[in-house]
C-alpha positions in Angstrom: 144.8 82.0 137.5 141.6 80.0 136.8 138.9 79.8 134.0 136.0 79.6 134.7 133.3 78.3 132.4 130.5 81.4 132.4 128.4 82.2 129.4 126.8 85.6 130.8 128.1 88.6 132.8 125.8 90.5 135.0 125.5 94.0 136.2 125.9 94.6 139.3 123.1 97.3 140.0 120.5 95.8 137.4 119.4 92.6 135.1 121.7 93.1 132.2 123.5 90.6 130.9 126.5 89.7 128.0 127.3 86.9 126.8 131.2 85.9 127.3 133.2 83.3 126.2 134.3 82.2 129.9 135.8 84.6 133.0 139.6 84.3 133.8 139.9 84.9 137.7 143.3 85.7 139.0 144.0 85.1 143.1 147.8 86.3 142.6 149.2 89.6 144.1 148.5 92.7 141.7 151.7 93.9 142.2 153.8 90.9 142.3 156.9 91.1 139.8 156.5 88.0 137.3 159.4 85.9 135.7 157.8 86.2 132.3 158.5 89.8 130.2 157.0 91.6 127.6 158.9 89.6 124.3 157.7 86.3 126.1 154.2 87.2 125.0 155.1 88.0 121.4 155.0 91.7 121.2 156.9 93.9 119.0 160.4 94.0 119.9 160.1 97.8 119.3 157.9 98.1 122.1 159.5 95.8 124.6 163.0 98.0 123.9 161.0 101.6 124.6 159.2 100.1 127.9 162.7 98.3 129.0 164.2 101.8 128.5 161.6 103.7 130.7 162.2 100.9 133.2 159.2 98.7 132.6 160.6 94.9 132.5 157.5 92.9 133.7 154.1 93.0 133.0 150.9 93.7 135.9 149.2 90.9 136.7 146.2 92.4 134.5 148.3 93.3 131.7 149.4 89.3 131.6 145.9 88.6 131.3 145.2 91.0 129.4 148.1 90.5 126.5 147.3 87.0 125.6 143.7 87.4 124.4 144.4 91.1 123.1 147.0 90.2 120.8 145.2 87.3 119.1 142.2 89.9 118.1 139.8 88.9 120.6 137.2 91.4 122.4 137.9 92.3 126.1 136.3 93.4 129.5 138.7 94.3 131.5 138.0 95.3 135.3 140.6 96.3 138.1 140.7 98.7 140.6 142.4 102.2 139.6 146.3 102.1 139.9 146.9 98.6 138.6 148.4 99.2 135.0 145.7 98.9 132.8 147.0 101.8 130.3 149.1 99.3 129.5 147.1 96.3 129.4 145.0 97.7 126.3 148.1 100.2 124.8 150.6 97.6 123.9 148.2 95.4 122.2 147.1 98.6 120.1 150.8 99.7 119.5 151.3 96.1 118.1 148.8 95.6 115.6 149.1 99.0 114.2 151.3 99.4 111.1 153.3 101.8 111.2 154.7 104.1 108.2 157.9 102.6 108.4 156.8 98.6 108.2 156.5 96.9 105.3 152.8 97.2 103.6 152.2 100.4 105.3 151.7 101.9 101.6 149.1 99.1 100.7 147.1 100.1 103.1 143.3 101.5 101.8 143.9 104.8 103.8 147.7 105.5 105.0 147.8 108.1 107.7 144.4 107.2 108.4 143.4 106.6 112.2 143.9 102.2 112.6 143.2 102.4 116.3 140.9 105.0 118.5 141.1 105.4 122.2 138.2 107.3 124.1 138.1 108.5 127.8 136.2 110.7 129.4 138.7 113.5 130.8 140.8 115.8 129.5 143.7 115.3 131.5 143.3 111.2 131.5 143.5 111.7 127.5 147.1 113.4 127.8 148.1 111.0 130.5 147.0 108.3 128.7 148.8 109.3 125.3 152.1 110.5 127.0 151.9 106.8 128.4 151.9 105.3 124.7 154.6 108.0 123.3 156.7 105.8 125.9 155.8 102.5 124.9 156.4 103.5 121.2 159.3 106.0 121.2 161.0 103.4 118.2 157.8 102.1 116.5 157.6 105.6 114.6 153.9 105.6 115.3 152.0 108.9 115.1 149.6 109.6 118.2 147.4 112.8 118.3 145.6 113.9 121.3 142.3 115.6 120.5 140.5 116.9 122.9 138.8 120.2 124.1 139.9 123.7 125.6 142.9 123.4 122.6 142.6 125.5 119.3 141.2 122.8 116.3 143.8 124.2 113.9 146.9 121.8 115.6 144.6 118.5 116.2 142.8 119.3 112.4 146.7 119.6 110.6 148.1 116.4 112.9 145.1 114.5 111.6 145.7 116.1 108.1 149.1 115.1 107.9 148.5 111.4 109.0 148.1 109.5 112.1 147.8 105.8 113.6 146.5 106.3 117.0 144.1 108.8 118.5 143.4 109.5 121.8 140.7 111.7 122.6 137.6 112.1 124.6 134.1 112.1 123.3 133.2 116.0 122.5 136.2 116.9 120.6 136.0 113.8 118.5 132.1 114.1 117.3 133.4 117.7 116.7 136.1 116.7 114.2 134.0 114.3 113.2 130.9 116.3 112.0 133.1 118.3 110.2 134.5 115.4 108.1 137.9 115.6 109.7 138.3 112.8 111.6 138.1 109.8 109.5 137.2 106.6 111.8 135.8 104.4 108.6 139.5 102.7 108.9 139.8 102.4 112.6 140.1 98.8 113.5 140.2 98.7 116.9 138.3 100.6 119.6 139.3 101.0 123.7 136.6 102.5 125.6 138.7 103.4 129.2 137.0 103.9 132.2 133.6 103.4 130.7 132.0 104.2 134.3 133.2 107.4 134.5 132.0 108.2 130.8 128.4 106.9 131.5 128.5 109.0 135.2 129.4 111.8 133.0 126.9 111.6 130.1 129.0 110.6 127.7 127.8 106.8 126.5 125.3 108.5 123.7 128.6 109.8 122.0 130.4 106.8 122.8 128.3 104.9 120.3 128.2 107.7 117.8 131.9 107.2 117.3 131.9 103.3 117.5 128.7 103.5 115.1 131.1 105.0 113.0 133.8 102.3 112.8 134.3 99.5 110.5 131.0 96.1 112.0 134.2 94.0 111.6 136.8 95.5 114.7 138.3 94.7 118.0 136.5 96.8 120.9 138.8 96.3 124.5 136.5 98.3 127.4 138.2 98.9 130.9 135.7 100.0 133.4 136.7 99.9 137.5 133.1 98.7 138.0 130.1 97.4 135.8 127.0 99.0 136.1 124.0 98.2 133.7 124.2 100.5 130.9 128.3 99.9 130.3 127.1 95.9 130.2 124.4 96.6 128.1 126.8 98.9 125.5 129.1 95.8 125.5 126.6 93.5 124.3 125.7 95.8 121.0 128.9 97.2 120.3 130.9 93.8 121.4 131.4 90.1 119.8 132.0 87.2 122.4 134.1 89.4 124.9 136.0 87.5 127.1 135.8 88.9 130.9 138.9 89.9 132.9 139.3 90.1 136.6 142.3 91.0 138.7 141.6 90.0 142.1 144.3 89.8 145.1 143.3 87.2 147.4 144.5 89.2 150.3 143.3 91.9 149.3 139.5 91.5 149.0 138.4 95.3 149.7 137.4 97.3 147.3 140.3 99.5 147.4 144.0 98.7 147.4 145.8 97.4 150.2 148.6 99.4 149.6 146.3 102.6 151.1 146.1 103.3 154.7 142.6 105.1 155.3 142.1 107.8 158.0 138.6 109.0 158.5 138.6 112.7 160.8 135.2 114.6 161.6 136.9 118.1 161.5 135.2 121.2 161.6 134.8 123.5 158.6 136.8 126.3 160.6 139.6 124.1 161.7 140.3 121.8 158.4 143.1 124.0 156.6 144.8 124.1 159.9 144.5 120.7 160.1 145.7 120.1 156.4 148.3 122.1 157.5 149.7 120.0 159.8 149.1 116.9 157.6 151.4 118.3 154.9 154.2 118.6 157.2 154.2 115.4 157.9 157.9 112.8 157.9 158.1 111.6 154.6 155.5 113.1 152.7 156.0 113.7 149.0 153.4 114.7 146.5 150.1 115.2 147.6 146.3 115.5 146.3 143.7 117.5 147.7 140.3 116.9 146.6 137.3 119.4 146.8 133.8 119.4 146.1 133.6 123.0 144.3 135.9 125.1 142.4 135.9 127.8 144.4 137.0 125.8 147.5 139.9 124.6 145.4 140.9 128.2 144.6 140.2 129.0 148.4 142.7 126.1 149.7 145.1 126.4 147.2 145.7 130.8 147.7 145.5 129.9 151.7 148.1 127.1 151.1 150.2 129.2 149.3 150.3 131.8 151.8 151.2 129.4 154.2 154.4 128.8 152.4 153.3 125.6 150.6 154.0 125.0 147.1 150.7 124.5 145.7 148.4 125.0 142.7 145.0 124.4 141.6 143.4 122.6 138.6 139.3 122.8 137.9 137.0 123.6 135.3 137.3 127.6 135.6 141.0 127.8 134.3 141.2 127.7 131.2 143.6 124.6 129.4 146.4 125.8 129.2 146.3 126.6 133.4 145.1 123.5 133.8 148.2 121.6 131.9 150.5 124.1 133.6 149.9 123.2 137.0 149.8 119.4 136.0 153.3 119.7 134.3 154.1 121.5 137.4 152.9 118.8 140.1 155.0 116.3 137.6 157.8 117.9 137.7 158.1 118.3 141.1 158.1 122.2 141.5 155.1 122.0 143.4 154.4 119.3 145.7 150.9 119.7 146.7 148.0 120.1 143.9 144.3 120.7 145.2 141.7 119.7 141.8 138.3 119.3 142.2 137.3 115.7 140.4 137.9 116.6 137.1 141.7 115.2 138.2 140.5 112.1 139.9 141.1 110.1 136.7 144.0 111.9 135.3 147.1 111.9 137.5 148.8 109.4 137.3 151.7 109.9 138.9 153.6 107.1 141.1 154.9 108.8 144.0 151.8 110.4 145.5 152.1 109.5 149.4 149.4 111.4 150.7 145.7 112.4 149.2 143.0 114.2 151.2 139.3 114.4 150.4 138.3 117.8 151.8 135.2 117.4 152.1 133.0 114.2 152.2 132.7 112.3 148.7 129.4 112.1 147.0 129.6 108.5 146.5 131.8 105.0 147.2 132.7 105.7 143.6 134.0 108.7 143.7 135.8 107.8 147.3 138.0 104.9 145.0 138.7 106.8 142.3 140.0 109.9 144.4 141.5 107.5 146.8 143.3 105.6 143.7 145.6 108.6 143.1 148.0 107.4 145.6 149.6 103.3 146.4 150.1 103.3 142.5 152.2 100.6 140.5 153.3 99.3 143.9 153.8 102.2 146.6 152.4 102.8 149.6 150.4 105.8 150.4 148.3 107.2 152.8 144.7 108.8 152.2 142.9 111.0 154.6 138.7 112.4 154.6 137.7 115.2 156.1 133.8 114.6 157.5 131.7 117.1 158.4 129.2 116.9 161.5 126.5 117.5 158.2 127.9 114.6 156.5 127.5 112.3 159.0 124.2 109.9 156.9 126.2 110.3 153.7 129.5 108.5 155.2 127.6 105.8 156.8 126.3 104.6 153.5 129.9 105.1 152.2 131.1 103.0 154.8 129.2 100.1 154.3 129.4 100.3 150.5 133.1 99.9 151.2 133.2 97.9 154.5 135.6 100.3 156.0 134.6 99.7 159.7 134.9 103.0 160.5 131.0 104.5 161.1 131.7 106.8 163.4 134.8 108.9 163.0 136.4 110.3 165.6 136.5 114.1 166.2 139.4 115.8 165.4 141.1 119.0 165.4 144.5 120.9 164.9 145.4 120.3 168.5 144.8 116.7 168.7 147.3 114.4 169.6 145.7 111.4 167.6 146.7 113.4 164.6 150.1 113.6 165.2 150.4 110.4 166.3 148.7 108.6 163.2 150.8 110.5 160.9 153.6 110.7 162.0 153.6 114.9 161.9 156.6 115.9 164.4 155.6 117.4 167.7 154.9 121.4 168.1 154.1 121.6 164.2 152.3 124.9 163.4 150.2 126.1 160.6 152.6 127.2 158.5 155.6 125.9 156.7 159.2 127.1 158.0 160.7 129.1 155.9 163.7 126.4 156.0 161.8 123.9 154.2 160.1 126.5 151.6 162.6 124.3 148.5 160.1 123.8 145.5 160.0 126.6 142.8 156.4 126.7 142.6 153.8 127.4 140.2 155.1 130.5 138.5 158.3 128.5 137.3 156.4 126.2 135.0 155.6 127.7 131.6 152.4 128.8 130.5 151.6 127.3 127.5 149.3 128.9 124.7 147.3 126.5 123.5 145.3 129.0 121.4 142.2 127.8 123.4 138.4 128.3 122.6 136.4 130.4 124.4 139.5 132.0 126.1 138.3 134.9 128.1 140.3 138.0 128.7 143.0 137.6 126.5 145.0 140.7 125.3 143.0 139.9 121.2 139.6 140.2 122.7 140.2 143.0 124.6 142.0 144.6 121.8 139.0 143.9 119.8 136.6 144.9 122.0 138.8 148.4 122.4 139.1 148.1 126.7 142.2 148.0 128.2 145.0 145.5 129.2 144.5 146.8 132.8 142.2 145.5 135.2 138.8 146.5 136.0 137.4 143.2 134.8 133.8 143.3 133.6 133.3 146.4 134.5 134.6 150.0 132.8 136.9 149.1 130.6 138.5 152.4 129.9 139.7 152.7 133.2 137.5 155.7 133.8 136.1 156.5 137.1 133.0 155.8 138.2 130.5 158.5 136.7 132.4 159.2 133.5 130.9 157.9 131.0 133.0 155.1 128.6 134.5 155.7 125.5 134.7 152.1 124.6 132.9 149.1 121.8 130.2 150.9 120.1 131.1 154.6 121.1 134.6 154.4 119.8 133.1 153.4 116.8 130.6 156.7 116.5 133.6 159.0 117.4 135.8 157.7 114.9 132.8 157.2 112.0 132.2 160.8 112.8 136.1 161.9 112.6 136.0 160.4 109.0 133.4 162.9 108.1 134.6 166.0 108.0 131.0 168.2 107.4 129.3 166.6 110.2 132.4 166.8 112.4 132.4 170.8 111.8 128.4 171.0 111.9 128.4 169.2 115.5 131.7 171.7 116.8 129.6 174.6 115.4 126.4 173.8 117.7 126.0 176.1 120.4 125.7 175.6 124.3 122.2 175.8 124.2 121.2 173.4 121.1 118.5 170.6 122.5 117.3 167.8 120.4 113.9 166.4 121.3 112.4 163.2 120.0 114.4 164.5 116.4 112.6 167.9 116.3 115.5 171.0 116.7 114.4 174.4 119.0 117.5 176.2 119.1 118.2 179.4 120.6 119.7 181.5 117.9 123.4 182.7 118.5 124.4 186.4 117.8 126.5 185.3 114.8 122.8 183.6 113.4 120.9 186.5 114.8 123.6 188.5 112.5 122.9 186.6 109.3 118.9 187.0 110.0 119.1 190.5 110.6 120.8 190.9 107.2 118.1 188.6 105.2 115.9 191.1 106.5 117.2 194.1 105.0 118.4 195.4 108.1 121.8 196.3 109.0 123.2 195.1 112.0 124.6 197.7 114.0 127.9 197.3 116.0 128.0 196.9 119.7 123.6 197.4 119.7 121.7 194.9 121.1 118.6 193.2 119.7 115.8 193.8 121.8 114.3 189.8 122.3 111.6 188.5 120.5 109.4 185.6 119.9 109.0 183.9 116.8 105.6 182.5 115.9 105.4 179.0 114.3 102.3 177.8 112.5 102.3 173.6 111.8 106.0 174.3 112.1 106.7 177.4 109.3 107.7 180.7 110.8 104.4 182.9 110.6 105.5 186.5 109.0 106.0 189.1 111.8 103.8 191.9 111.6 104.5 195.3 109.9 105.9 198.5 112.8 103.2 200.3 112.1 100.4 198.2 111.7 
């Protein structure tokens, strides 16, 4: 580790600048196991006993940069590539300044159960990764952490903040929700972590990033984590941050710009052969969970139905499902009963589980950025892994670029089908493998043997309520007759259901429209009736005349005059 005596950090795509108290510069291996532990830098014995039971004994080379400063009450930059423990790095120093309702003072706070620490990222599923992550680290600190973010019902999130909490976790839409409506409190929130602030300002999210620091007490400790530094994260740091000091984990071996733990294979596969090749890749020796990254959600729900019915245990995650399918295929891929999740990127920065030996990018990335981050959901916290990208012949210009961003020395990749033996050969898939999975080695439960939570979301589209409420059925027929009529027959659903049964409850205009006859027409609200024999009956008798059984009445015309009956003429006139 060295210091190094700077006074500004740069971006790295522009001229803004920050000015730091001096960069510390690592050179040691990111995953190298230290001598020193958690209780050797001071923190809460309370936390070093929760991480020593989950099996956490020695801190990341970032997180023993990172603990020093952090704990002391200093602002921090952080930057490391994706996979090297920086949940960590800025949780534990939050976890340790917080007082919790069991310490001592806890009641002399100005606000107790108010929020002390805020942490904002810019997914939904990094939010309950991050916070299950914490819930670890403080399983005996007795510290209260609510997740708020969207797709959940606001009655839960608005009663756990009702009833007191410490630390929120949460990303930007959700929180300026709560907080317009007065209930999130952040006026006590002493210390702010902005986690990959990249990804927030790729997403659009900075603007409400500052609304909720805005918020916050001038006086505070801000920590922001960000993969890389462009110019508006550097130039949010500068307002919103005092004196940062800049932190680096670099491995001198390892000077790429992703992990050396990854083996990269670039294939030029055509659009009609990549599920049999993907096929083939997930059968190969000791593969254990995989990724599959798309560019759209309906090639996700494509590859993940054709997987399936290939015998692979697989499920999909992307913006169409609604939360609650989105946190059940997660808990799923966690849990091991399915061992191959396809997401489109909205999962790129919120799995986070160690053993993922194999991701493939579908289709070509958009960007170099969006190639680490995908690529960073595999050689986690020390394992190996193995990441494969599918080019097509049309992405040819947009890989070169990505190639020299990232100095991958691989410009031109080879062409490569479901038959070639270069594939089988590089990853180690066993000879004569076909394009589906033997029924032999069918073990995981799969997707329907993880619960489906209700989450009471917002916006939930056909539910059994709404279409209760809306008076269709529980059947299919999605979006279209409701009823389950057949095509022709008119609906009896919404607003019709409403006229028959308004017109049930009146029982004069019920029996007035039964007593109309066959041949009653309405025109623009003027009535020309034919006259019954019954009405003909009850004329006839006005008249004087009486009506004679089993005669008929020769026809006549009657003669209207601005719409009054004009008096028929005398017999003998």
């Amino acid at each position: 580790m060295s210091i190094e005596a700077d006074s500004l950090l740069q971006a790295e795509d522009s001229n803004e600048i920050v000015e730091i108290d001096g960069s510390l510069v690592t050179h040691e291996p990111p995953h190298k196991e230290e001598k020193e532990t958690f209780a050797s830098f001071g923190v809460h014995h309370e936390i070093v006993s929760s991480l020593t039971e989950a099996g956490i004994l020695h801190p990341f080379p970032i997180q023993a940069m990172t603990l020093p400063i952090a704990l002391t009450g200093h602002d921090i930059i952080g930057q490391a590539k994706t996979g090297t423990g920086k949940t960590l790095g800025f949780g534990i120093p939050a976890l340790n300044r917080i007082v919790a309702p069991k310490d001592e003072g806890f009641e002399k706070l100005a606000a107790p159960g108010a929020p002390q620490a805020m942490v904002i990222v810019p997914t939904r599923e990094l939010a309950v990764q991050v916070a299950g992550d914490l819930a670890v680290a403080s399983k005996h600190r007795g510290i209260r952490i609510a997740t708020i973010y969207g797709g959940r019902a606001y009655e839960p999130q608005v009663e756990a903040l009702q009833k007191g909490v410490e630390l929120i976790v949460g990303t930007p839409g959700r929180l300026i929700d709560l907080l317009k409506q007065r209930h999130l409190n952040v006026k006590h929130v002493r210390m702010v972590i902005l986690d990959e602030a990249d990804e927030m300002l790729d997403l659009g999210f900075l603007p409400d990033v500052e609304t909720l620091i805005a918020g916050t007490p001038p006086v505070r400790q801000t920590l922001l984590f960000s993969a890389t530094m462009p110019g508006p994260v550097v130039a949010m740091a500068r307002r919103y941050m005092t004196q940062p000091t800049h932190i680096r984990a670099a491995d001198p071996d390892d000077e790429g710009l992703t992990k050396r733990d990854i083996r990269q294979l670039i294939y030029r596969a055509h659009s009609m052969d990549k599920i049999e090749v993907l096929a083939r890749i997930l059968q190969a020796k000791d593969r254990g969970r995989s990724i599959i990254f798309t560019k759209t959600k309906r090639t996700a729900a494509k590859v993940a139905e054709e997987l399936v019915d290939r015998g692979f245990a697989a499920a999909a995650i992307h913006g169409d499902l609604g939360q609650g399918a989105r946190e059940q295929a997660l808990r799923a891929f966690r849990n091991n009963k399915v061992d191959v999740l396809v997401a489109t990127d909205v999962a790129a920065r919120g799995i986070d589980v160690d053993d993922v030996t194999h991701v493939v990018n579908y289709q070509c990335v958009e960007d170099e950025k969006i190639y680490l981050h995908r690529v960073g959901r595999t050689g986690r916290a020390g394992n190996k892994g193995t990441a494969v990208t599918f080019v097509d012949w049309d992405d040819m210009p947009r890989w070169a670029l990505i190639n020299k961003a990232l100095g991958l020395s691989v410009p031109e990749p080879i062409e490569t089908y479901s038959s070639s033996p270069h594939l089988y050969s590089d990853l180690d898939i066993p000879v004569g493998t076909k394009g589906r999975l033997p029924r032999n080695m069918r073990t995981h439960a799969g997707i329907d043997a993880e619960v489906l939570e209700d989450l009471g979301e917002t916006g939930k589209r056909n539910s059994p309520k709404a279409d209760t409420a809306r008076g269709g059925s529980h059947g299919g027929n999605r979006g279209g007759n409701h009823s389950g009529a057949r095509h022709g027959e008119k609906r009896d659903s919404g607003r019709g259901a409403g006229r028959d049964s308004a017109r049930d409850s009146n029982g004069a205009a019920s029996t007035s429209t039964a007593s109309n006859s066959a041949g009653e027409k309405r025109e623009s609200g003027r009535s020309r009736r034919r006259p019954s024999s019954s009405a003909a009956a009850s004329a006839s008798s006005a008249d004087g005349a009486a009506p004679v059984e089993g005669a008929t009445r020769p026809r006549t015309r009657t003669r209207r005059r601005n719409g009054e009956v004009v008096a028929k003429p005398e017999s003998g006139e």
